[in-house]
C-alpha positions as CSV (number, residue, x, y, z in Angstrom):
1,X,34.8,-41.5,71.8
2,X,34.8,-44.2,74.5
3,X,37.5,-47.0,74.6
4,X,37.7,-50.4,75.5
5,X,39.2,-51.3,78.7
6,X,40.5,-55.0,78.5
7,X,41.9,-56.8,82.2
8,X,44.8,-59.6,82.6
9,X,44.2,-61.4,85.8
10,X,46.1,-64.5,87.0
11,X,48.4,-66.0,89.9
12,X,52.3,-65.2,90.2
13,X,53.8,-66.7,86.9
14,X,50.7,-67.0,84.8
15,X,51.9,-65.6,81.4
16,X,49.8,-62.4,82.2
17,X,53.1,-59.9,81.3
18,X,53.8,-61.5,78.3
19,X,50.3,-62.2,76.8
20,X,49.4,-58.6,77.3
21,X,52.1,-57.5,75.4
22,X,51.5,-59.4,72.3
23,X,47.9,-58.2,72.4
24,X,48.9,-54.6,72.4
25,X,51.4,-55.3,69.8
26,X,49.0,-57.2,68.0
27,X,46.3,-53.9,68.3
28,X,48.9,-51.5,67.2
29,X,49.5,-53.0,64.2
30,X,45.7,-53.5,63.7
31,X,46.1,-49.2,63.6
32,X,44.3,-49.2,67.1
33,X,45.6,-46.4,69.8
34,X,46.6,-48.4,72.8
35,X,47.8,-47.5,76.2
36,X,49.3,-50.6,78.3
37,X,49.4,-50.3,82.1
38,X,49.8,-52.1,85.1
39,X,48.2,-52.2,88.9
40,X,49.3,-51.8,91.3
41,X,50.9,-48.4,89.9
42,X,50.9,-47.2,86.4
43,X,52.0,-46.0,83.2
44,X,53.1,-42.2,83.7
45,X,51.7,-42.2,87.5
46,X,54.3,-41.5,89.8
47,X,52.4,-41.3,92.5
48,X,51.2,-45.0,91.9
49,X,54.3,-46.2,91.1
50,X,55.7,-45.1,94.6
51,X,53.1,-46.5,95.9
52,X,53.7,-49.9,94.3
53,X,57.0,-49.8,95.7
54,X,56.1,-49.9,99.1
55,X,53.6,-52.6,98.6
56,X,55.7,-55.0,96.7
57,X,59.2,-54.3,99.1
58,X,60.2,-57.6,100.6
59,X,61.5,-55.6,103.5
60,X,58.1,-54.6,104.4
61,X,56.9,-58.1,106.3
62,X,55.1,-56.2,109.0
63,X,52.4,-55.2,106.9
64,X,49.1,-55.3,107.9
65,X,46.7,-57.0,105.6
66,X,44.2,-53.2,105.8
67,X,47.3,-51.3,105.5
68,X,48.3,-53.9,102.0
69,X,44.4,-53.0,100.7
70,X,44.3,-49.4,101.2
71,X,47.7,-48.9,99.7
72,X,46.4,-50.8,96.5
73,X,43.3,-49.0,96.8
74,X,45.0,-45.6,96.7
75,X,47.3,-46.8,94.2
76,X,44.2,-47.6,92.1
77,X,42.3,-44.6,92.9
78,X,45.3,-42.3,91.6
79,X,46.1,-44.7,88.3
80,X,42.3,-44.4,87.4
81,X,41.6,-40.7,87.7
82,X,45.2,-39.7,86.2
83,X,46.1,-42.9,83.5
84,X,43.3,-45.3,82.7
85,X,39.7,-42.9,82.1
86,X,41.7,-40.1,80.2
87,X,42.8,-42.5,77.9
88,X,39.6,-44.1,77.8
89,X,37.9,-41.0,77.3
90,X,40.2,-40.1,74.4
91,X,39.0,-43.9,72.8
92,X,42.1,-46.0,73.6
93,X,42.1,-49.5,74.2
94,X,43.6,-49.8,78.0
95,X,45.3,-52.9,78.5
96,X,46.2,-53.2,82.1
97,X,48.2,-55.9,83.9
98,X,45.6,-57.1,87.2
99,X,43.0,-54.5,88.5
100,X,40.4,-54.8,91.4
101,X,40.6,-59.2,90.2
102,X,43.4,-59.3,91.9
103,X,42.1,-57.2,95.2
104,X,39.5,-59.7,95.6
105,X,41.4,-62.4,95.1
106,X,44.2,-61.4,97.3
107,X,43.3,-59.3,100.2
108,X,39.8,-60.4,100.2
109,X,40.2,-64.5,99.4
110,X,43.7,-65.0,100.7
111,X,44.0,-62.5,103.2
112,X,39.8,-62.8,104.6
113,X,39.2,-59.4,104.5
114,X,35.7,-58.8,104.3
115,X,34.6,-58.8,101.4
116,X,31.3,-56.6,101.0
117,X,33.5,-53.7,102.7
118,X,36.1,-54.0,100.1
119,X,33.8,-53.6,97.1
120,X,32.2,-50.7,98.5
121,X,35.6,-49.1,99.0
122,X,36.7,-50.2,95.9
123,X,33.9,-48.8,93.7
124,X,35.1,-45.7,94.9
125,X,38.3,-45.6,94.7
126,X,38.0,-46.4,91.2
127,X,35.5,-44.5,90.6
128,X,32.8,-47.8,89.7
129,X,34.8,-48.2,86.5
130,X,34.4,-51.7,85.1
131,X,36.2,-53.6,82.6
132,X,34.8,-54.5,79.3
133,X,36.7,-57.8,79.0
134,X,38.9,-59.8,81.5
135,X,40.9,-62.1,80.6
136,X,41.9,-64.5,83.3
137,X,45.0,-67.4,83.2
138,X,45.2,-69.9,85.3
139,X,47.5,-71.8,87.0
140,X,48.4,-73.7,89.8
141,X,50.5,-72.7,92.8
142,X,52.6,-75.9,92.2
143,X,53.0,-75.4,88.8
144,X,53.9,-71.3,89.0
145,X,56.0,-72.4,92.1
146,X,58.1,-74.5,89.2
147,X,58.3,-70.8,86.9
148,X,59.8,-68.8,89.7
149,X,62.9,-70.9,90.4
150,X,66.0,-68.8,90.6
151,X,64.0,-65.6,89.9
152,X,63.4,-63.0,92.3
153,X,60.6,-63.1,94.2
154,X,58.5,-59.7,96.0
155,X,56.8,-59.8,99.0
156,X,53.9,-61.3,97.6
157,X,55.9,-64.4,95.7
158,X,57.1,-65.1,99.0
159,X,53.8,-65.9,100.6
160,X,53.1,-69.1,101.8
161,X,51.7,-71.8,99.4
162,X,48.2,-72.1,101.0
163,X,47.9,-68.4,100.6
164,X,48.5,-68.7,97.0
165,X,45.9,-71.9,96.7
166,X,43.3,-69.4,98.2
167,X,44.1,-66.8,96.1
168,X,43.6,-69.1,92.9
169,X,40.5,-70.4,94.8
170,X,38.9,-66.5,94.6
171,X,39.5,-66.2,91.1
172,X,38.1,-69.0,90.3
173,X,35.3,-67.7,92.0
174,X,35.0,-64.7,90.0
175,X,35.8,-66.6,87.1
176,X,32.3,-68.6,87.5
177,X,30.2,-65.2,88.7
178,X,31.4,-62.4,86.3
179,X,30.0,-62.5,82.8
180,X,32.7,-60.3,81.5
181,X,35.3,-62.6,82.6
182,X,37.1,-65.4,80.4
183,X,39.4,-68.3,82.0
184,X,41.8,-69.5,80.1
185,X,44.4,-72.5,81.3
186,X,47.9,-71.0,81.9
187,X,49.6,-74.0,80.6
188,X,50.6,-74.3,77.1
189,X,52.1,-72.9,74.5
190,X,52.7,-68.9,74.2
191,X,51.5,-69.5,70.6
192,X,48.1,-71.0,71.8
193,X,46.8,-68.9,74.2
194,X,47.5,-65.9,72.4
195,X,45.3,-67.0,69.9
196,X,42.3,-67.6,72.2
197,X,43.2,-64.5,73.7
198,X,42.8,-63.1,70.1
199,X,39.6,-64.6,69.7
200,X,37.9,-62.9,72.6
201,X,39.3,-59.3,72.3
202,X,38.1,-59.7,68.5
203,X,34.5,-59.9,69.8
204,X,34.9,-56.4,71.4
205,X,37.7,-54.6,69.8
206,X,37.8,-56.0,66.4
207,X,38.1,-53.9,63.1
């Protein structure tokens, strides 16, 4: 059996945690075996969740954007050989919170990484896995700047607001080139976008 591998993508504060886990409650009650996950790091991964933590640690402003990129790489690399293809390989619908969307957006859009390099790193690192379906919410920095107040913010959050309007910028990008990618407005009501979230998961992973 082969499973269906289904993508969340969207800026700081875009609903993404919350949506993906009313569509794997939504699944499971459907009957469907479903394994929800996250990037970077991952469900049952040590190794990418320590990873994880060094990326997202606010103390960690010296950074270097190459450094950032192969961490999430490696992070990625581990979380698909040991989480997301055994599951898939045992027929499980993988939901995962941001994948190699949000690499492209952020180290290759906001941080002007070259591009062409990271896919071809990328590809191997995971392995040239693709997604079936992803699902991407968008918002604006202004507006997701108005969600964060008085909540803690990583090292990312705390980026400059031009580095976030870039970062929208290259998903939008994708958003427009990929065929297995679906925008959908951020703003709204939980209620609504769930259900045109429902709509397009039905066309792949419906009973």
């Amino acid at each position: 059996m082969v499973g269906k591998f289904i993508v969340f993508e969207g800026g700081e504060k875009s609903g993404k945690s919350t949506q993906i886990k009313l569509l794997a409650d939504y699944l499971q009650k459907q009957g469907k075996s479903v394994l929800l996950t996250r990037e970077p790091g991952g469900t049952g991964s040590v190794i990418a969740e320590k990873i994880r933590e060094i990326i997202l640690d606010k103390s960690h402003k010296e950074m270097e954007a190459r450094t950032e990129l192969l961490l999430f790489l490696a992070a990625r690399a581990q979380h698909v050989a040991e989480v997301v293809s055994p599951a898939l390989e045992q027929g499980k619908i993988v939901l995962c919170d941001r994948f190699d969307g949000s690499t492209f957006a952020y180290q290759g859009a906001a941080r002007q990484l070259d591009l062409a390099e990271i896919k071809n790193i990328n590809n191997w690192a995971k392995q040239d896995l693709e997604p079936d379906l992803v699902i991407y919410l968008d918002i604006s920095p202004e507006e997701a700047a108005d969600r964060l107040r008085g909540e803690k913010h990583d090292r990312l959050d705390n980026e400059r607001k031009e580095f976030h309007q870039a970062v929208r910028a290259g998903y939008l990008e994708q958003a427009e080139e990929n065929k297995n990618w679906v925008k959908m407005s951020a703003i709204g009501s939980i209620e609504d976008i769930f259900e045109q979230i429902k709509e397009e998961v039905n066309k792949i992973a419906g009973s």
